[in-house]
C-alpha positions as CSV (number, residue, x, y, z in Angstrom):
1,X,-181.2,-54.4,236.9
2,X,-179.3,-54.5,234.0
3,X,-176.9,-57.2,235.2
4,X,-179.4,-59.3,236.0
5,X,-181.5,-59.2,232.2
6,X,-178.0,-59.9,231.4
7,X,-177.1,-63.0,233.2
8,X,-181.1,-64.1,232.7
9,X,-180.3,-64.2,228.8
10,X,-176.7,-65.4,229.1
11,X,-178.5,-68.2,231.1
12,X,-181.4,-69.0,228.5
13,X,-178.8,-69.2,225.7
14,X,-176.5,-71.7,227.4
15,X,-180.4,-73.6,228.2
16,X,-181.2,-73.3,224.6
17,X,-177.1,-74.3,223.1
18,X,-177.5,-77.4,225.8
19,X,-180.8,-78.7,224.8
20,X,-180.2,-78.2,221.0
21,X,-176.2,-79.6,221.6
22,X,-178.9,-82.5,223.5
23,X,-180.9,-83.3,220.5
24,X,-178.2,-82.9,217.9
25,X,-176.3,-85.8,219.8
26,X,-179.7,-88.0,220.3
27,X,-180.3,-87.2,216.6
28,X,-177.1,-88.9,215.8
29,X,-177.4,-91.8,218.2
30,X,-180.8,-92.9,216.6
31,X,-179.0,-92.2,213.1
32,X,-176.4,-94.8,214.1
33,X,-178.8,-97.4,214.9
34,X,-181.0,-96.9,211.9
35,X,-177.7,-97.7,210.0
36,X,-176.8,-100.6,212.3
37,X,-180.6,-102.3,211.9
38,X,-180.5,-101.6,208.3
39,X,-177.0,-103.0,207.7
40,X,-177.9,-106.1,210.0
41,X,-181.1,-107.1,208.1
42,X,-179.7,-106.5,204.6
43,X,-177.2,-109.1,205.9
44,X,-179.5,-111.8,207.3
45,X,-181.6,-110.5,204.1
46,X,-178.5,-111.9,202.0
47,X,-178.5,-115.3,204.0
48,X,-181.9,-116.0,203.8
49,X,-181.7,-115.5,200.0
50,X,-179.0,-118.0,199.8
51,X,-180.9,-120.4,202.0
52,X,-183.7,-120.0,200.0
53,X,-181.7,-120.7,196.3
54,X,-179.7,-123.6,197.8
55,X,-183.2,-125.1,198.9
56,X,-184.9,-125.0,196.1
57,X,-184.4,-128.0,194.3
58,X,-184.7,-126.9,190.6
59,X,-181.5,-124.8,191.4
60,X,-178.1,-126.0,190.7
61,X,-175.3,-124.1,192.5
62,X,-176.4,-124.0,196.4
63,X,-174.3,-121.1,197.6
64,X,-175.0,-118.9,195.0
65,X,-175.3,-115.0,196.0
66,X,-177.5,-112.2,194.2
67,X,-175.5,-109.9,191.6
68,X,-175.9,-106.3,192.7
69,X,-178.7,-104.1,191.8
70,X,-179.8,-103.0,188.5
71,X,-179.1,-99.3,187.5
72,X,-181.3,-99.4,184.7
73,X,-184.2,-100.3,186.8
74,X,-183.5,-97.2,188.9
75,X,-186.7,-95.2,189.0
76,X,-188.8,-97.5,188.1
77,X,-190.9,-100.1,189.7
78,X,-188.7,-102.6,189.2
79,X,-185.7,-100.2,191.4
80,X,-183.8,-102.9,193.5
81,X,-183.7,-105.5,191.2
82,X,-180.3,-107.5,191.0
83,X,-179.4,-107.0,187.5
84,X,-178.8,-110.3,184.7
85,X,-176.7,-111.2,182.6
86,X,-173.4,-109.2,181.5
87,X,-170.7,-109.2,184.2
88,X,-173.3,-110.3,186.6
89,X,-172.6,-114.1,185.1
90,X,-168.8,-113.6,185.5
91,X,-167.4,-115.8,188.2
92,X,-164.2,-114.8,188.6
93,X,-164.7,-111.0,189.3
94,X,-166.2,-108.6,192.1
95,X,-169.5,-108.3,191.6
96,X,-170.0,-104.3,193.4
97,X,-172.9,-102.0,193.6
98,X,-176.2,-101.1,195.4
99,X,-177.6,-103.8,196.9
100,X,-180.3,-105.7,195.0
101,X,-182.9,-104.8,198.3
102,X,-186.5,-105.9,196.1
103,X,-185.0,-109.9,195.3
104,X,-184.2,-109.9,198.9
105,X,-187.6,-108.9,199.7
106,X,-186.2,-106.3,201.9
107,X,-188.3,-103.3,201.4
108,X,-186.0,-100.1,200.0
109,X,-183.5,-100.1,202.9
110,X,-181.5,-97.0,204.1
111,X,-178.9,-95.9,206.4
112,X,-179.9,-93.4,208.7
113,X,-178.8,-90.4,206.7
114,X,-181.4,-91.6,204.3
115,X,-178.6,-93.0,201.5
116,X,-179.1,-96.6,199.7
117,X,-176.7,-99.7,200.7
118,X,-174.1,-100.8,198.8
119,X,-172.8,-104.6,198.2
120,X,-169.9,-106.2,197.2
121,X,-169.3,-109.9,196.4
122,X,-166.4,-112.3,195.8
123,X,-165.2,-113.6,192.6
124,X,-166.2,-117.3,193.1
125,X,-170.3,-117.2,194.5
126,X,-171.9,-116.5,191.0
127,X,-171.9,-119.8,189.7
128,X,-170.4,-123.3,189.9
129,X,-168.4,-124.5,191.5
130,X,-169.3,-123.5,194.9
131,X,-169.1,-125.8,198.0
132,X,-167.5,-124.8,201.1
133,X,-163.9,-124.7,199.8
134,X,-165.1,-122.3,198.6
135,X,-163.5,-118.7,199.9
136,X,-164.1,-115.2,199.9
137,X,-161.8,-113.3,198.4
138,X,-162.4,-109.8,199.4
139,X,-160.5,-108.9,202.6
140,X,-162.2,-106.4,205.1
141,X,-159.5,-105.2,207.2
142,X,-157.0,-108.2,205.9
143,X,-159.3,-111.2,206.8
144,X,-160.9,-112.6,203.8
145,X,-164.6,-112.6,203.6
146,X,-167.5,-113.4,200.8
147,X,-169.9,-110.8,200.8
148,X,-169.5,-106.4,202.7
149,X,-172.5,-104.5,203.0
150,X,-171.6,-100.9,203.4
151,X,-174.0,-98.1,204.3
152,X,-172.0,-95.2,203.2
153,X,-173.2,-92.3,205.7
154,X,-173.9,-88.3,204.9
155,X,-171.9,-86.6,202.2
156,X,-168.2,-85.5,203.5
157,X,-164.8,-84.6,201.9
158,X,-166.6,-82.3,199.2
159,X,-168.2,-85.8,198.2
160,X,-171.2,-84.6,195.5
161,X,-174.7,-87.0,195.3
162,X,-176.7,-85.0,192.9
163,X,-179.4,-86.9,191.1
164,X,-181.2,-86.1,188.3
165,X,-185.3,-85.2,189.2
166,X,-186.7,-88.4,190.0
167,X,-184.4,-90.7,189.3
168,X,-181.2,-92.4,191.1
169,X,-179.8,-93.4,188.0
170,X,-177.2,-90.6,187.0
171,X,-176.0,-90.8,190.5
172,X,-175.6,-93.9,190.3
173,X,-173.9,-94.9,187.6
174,X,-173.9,-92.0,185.4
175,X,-171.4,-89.4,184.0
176,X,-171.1,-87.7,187.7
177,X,-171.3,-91.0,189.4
178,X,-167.5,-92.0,191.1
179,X,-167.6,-94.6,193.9
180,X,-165.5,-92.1,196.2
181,X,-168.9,-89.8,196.2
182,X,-170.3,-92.4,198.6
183,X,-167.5,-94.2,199.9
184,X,-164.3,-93.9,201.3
185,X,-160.5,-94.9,201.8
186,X,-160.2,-99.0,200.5
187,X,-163.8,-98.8,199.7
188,X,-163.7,-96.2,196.8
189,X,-161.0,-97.5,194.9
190,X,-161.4,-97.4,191.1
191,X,-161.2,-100.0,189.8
192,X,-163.1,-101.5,192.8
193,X,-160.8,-104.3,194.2
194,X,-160.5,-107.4,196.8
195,X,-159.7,-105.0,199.5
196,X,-162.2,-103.0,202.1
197,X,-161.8,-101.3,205.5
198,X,-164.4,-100.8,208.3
199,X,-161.6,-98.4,210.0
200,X,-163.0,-96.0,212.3
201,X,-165.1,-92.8,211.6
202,X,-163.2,-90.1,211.2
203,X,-163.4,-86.2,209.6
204,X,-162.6,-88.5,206.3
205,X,-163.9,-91.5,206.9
206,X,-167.6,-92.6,207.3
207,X,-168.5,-96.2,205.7
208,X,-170.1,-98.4,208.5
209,X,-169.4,-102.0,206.9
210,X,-171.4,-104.9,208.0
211,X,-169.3,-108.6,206.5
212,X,-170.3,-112.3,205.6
213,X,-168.0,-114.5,206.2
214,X,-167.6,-118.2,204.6
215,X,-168.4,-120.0,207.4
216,X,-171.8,-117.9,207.8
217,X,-172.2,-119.0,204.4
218,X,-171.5,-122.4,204.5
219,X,-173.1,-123.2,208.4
220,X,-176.6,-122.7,206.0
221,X,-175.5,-124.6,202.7
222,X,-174.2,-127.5,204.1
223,X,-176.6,-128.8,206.2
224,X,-179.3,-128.2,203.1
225,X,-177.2,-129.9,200.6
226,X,-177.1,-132.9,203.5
227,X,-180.8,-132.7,202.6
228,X,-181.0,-132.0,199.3
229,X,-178.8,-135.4,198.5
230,X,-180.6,-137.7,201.5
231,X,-184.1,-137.1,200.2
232,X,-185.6,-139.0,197.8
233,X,-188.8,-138.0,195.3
234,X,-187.2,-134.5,194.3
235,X,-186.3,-132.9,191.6
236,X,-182.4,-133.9,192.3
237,X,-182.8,-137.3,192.0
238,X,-179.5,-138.1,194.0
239,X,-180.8,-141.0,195.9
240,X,-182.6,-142.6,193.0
241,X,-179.6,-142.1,190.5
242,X,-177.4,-143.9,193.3
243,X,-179.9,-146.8,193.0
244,X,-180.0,-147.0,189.6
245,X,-176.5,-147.5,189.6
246,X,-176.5,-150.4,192.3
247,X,-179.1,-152.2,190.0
248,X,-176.7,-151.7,187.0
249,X,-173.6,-152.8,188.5
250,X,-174.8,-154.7,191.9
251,X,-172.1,-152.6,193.9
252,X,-171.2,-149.4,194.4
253,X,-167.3,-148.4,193.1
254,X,-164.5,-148.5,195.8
255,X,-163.7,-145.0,198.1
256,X,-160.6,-142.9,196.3
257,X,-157.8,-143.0,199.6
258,X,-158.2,-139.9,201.7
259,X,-155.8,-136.9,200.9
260,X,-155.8,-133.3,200.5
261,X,-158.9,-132.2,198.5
262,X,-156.8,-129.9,196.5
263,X,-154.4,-132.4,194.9
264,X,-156.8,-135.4,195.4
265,X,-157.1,-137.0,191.7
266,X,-160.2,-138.8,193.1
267,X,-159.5,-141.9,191.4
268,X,-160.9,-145.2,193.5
269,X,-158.6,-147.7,194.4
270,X,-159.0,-151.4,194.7
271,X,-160.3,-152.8,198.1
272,X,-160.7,-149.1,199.9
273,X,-163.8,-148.4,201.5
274,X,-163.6,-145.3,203.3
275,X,-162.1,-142.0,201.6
276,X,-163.0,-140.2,199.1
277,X,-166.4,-140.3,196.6
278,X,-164.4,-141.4,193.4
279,X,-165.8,-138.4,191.4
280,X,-163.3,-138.8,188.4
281,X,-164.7,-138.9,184.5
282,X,-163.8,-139.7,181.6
283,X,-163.2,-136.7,180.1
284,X,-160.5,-135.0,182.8
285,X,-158.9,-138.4,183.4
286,X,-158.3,-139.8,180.1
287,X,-155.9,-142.5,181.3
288,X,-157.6,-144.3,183.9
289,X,-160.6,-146.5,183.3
290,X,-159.2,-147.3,179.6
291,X,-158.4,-150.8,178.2
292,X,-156.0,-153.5,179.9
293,X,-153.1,-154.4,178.1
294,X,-153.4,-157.5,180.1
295,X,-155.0,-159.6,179.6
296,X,-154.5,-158.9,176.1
297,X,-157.6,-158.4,174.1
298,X,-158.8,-161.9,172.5
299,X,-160.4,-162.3,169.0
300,X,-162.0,-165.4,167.5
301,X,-163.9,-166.3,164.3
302,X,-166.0,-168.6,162.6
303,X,-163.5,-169.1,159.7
304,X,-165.0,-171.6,158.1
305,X,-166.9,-173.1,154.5
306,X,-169.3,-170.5,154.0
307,X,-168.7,-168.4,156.7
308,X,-165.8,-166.3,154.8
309,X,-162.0,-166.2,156.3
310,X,-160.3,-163.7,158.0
311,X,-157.0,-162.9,157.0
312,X,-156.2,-160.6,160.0
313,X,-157.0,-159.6,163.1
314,X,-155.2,-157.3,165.6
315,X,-156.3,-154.5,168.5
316,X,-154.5,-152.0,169.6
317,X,-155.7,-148.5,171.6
318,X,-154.9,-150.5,175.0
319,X,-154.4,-148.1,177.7
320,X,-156.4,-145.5,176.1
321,X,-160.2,-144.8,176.6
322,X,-161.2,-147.0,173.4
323,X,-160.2,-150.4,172.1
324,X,-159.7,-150.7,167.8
325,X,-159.8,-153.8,166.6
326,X,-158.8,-153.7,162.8
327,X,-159.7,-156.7,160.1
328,X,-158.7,-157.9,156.9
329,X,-161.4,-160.3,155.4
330,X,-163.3,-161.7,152.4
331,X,-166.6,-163.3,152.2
332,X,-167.4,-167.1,151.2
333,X,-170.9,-167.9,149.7
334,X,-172.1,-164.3,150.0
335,X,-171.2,-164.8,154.3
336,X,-169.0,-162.5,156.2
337,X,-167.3,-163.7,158.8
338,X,-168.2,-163.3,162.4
339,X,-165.9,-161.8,165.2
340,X,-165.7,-162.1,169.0
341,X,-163.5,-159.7,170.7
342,X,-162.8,-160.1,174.7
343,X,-161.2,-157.2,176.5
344,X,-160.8,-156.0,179.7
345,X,-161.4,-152.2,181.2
346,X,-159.4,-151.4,184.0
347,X,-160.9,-149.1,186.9
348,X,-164.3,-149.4,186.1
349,X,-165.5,-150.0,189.8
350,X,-163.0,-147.2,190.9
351,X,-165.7,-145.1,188.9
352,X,-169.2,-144.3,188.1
353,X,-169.5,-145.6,185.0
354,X,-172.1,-146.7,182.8
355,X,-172.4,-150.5,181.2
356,X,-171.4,-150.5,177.3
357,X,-174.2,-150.3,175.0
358,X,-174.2,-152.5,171.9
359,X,-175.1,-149.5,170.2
360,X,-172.0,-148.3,172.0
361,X,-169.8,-149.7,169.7
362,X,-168.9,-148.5,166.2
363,X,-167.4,-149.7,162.6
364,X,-165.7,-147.7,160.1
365,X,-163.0,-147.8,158.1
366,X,-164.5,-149.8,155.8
367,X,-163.8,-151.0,152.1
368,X,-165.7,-149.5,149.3
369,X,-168.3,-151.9,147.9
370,X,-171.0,-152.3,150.7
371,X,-173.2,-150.8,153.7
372,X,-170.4,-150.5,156.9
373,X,-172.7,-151.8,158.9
374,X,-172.6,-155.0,161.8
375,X,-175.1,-157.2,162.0
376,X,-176.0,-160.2,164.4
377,X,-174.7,-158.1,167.4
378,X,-174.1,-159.6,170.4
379,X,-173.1,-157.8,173.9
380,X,-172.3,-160.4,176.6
381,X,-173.5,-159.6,180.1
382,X,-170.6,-157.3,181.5
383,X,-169.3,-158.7,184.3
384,X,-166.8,-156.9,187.1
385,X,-164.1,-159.2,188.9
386,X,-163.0,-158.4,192.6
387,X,-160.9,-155.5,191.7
388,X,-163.1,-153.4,189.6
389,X,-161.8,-154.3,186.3
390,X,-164.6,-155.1,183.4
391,X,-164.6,-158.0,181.4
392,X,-166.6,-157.0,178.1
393,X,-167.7,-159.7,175.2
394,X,-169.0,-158.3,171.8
395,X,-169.5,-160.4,168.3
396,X,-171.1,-159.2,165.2
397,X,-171.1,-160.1,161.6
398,X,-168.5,-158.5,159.6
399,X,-170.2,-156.2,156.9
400,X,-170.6,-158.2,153.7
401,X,-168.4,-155.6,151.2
402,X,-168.6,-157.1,147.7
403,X,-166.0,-159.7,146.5
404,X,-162.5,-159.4,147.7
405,X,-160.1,-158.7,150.4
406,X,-161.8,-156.3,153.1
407,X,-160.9,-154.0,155.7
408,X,-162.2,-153.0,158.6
409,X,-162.5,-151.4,162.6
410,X,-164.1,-152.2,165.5
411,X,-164.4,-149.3,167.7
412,X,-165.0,-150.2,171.3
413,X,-165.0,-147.3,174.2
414,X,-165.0,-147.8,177.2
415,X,-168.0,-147.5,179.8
416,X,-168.6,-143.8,180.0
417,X,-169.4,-141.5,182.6
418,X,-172.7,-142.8,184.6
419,X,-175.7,-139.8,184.3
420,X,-174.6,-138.8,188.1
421,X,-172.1,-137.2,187.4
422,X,-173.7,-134.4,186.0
423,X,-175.7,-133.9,189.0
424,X,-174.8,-130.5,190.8
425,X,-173.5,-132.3,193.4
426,X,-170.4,-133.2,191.1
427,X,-170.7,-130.1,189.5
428,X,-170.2,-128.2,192.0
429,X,-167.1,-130.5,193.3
430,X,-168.9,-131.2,196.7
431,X,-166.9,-134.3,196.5
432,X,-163.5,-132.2,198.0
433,X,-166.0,-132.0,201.5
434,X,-167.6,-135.1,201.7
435,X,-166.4,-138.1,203.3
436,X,-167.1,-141.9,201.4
437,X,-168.2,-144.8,202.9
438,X,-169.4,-147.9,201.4
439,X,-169.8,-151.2,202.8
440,X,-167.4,-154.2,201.8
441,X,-170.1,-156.5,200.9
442,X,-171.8,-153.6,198.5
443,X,-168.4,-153.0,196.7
444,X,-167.2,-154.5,193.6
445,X,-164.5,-157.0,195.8
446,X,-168.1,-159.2,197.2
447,X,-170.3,-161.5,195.4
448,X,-173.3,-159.6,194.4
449,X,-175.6,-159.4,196.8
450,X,-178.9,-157.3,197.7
451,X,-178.7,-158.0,201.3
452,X,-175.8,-156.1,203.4
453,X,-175.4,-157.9,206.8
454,X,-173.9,-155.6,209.0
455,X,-172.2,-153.3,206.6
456,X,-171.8,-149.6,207.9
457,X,-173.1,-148.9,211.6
458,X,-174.6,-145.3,212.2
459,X,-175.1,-145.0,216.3
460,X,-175.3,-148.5,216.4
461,X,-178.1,-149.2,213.8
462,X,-176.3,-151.3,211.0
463,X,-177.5,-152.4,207.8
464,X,-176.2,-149.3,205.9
465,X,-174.9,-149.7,202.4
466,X,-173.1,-146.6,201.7
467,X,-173.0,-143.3,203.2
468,X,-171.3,-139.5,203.1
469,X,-170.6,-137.0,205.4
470,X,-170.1,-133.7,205.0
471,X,-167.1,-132.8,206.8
472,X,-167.7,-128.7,207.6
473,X,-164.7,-126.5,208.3
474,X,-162.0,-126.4,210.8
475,X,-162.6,-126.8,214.4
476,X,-160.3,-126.0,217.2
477,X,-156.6,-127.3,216.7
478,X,-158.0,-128.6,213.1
479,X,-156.3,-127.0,210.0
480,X,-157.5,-127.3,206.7
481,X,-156.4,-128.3,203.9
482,X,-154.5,-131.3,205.6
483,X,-154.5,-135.2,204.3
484,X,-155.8,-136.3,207.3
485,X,-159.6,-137.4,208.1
486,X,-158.3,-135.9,211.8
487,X,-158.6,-132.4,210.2
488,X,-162.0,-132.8,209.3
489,X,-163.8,-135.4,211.0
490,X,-165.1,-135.5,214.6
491,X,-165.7,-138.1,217.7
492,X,-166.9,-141.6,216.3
493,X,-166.7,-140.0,212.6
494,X,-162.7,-139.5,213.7
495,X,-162.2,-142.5,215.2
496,X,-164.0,-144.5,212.5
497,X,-161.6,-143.2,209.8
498,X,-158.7,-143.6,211.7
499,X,-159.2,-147.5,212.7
500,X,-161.0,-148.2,209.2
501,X,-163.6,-149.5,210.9
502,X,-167.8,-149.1,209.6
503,X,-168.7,-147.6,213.1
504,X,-169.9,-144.2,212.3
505,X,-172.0,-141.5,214.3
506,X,-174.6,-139.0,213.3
507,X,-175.4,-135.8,215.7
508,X,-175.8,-132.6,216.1
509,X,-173.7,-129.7,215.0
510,X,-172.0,-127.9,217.8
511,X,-169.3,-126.1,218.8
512,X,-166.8,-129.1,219.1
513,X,-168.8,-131.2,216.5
514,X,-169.9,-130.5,212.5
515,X,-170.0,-133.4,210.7
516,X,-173.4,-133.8,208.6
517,X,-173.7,-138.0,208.1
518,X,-175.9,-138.8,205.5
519,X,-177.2,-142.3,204.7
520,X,-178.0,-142.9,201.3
521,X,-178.6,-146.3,200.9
């Protein structure tokens, strides 16, 4: 009888070890895919934030990620906060902390042990530039990626967690707060740097790591910056300022020739059509749209009875952004002289520039004795021959001085940077991924002319005066950076670039296919 109580409780225990050993391991399992929901909606949390940013049009840096949460929010109701300012506005670091789960409109996420997500995010997708160049610099496992979400699991490894009552805040970032209370191996290291594991759990080792990768990224951003530069009557203003520049100019400025994006100067070149946007200013490229040494700058007068006499007249400054012309006169009657200069800017259709101003140009240098002022300006029509060079005609009075022999300087820059250039498109150097396109007729080497002919085909339908297409990363056999359009265009896009043709196609991304054409004119 004995032996049989006996193997009746030896059996109930093993029941009772089984069905607890049962629910411990179901306990687990429904831990791990709390973690795993949790870590994959905090990520498509992060990507719809970015959609949302580079959509909305009063925003300037499409691309741009959330800093990580505020710890001095912690315990209030504004916990999950990203946090502003400081080294959150530092570009060039790892931005690494809790993530900001209330700006992602997320709700206060966990992991299945009940513990708060952490975030970490590349130098690079704070602030401009950002285009999709540009690449993540932390490296999860040795591949490089932009943004890790890490849930970091229950306490192990004498780890320590303790908060002060009702508050987060001393765990967090406080005197007892370490990164290796949370995390592990790569992903504690303090200083935090570029480099993260996801290697697998272990006695030591916990962290489930969830990664965005640039191409994630930029498969959003681009085709909304396609948008955001197509669409007319928003606050960008792309398609408008491109107008305004064709009524200014009556063309648009020649293509820079197609290189790398990396060493590309983006200068336009005479009679090229199909490249580059020719995104250089003024103020990085000092020595290209400056003034010709040849022709050499012409001056005339109206030497004359009563009109005063100039003694001498010379320019120089040619080959630099702005022409000086320097005069020695005296007056006749109470009259000054008056002075035409002609000169000639070089490049000024390789660039978007902006037409001279008569208020533009400047005198100083003058004698004592007077007001250093011109008067009876005059700025001829600026007019742009078939290679893109500017012919500019200015005359003014000379300033009446007083009696004597007078001196001089007529300062004459030249066209500066046109307003679009400050758009975030440029800012952002989303020039390095777009490919130019702009009609023959529409470019500075054609009569003026509103109407365009045939100009640039998209599937067939012609009539298009300039377009760009964003060229998306690498595809199959593709490797980028490269100088070749081959490495970053696809089927008629491809083929148009290679024969120079106008032919182009528009369609929709695919596996084998990710140009985004965009007709803006």
């Amino acid at each position: 009888m004995i032996a049989v109580l006996t193997l009746i409780a030896l059996l109930s225990a093993y029941l009772i070890a089984d069905r607890m050993s049962s629910t411990s391991a179901e306990l687990l399992s429904e831990r791990e895919k709390l973690t795993q929901r949790s870590l994959r909606d905090a990520k498509a949390a992060l990507l719809g934030y970015v959609a949302k940013y580079a959509s909305d049009t009063s925003q300037s840096v499409p691309g741009r990620f959330p800093c990580y949460e505020d710890a001095a929010k912690i315990g209030t109701l504004n916990e999950g906060n990203q946090a502003v300012g400081g080294t959150c506005d530092i570009n060039t670091i790892i931005q690494f902390g809790r993530l900001p789960w209330n700006t992602l409109s997320l709700g206060d996420v966990r992991d299945g042990w009940g513990e708060k997500l952490w975030y970490a995010l590349s130098p690079g997708f704070r602030a401009s530039p950002i285009n999709s160049t540009t690449a993540g610099q932390l490296m999860l496992d040795g591949k490089p990626v932009v943004a890790l979400i890490i849930a970091p699991g229950p306490a192990i490894n004498s780890q320590s967690r303790a908060a002060l009552p009702g508050s987060m805040a001393y765990d967090y970032f406080g005197s007892a707060s370490v990164y290796s209370n949370y995390l592990e191996g790569e992903n504690a290291s303090s200083p935090v740097d570029v480099n993260f594991t996801s290697a697998g759990l272990s006695s030591t080792f916990n962290d489930r790591v969830i990664a965005i990768t640039q191409r994630e990224v930029f498969d959003i951003v681009e085709p909304i910056v396609a948008a955001r530069i197509s669409t007319a009557g928003t606050a960008d203003h792309f398609p408008e300022d491109l107008a305004s520049y064709y009524s200014k100019w009556s063309a648009y400025p020649f293509a820079a020739p197609f290189g790398n994006p990396i060493a590309s100067d983006y200068r336009g070149a005479n009679a090229t059509y199909q490249g580059f946007v020719p995104a250089t200013a003024t103020s990085g490229d000092p020595t290209f749209v400056v003034w010709a040494a040849s022709p050499t700058p012409a001056i005339t007068n109206n030497n004359g009875t009563g009109n005063g006499t100039v003694n001498s007249q010379t320019c120089s400054g040619m080959g630099s952004q702005t022409l000086q012309c320097v005069f020695n006169y005296r007056r006749s009657s109470g009259r000054t002289p008056t002075v035409t200069i002609t000169a000639t800017a070089s490049n000024v259709g390789m660039a978007f520039r902006e037409p001279l101003l008569s208020t533009d140009i400047t005198i100083t240098n003058c004698s004592a004795g007077g007001a250093c002022l011109l008067s009876n300006r005059v700025l001829s029509p600026q007019t742009m021959d078939s290679s893109g060079n500017l012919l500019v005609t200015f005359s003014a009075r000379l300033p009446n001085l007083g009696s004597g022999n007078k001196n001089a300087t007529i300062n004459i820059p030249v066209p500066d940077d046109n307003s679009i250039l400050t758009h975030w498109f440029f800012t952002n150097q989303w020039q390095r991924t777009v490919y130019y396109a702009v009609a023959s007729e529409v470019a500075p080497s054609h009569t003026p002319s509103s109407s365009c002919g045939t100009c640039i085909a998209v599937n067939g339908a012609t009539g298009n005066k300039v377009i760009m297409i964003l060229m998306g990363g690498a595809i199959g056999t593709q490797a980028q950076p490269s100088s070749s359009p081959d490495d970053y265009l696809e089927n008629a896009n491809r083929a148009a670039a290679a024969a120079g043709t106008l032919a182009f196609g528009l369609a929709p991304r695919g596996g084998s296919y990710n140009d985004l054409t965009v007709v803006l004119q």
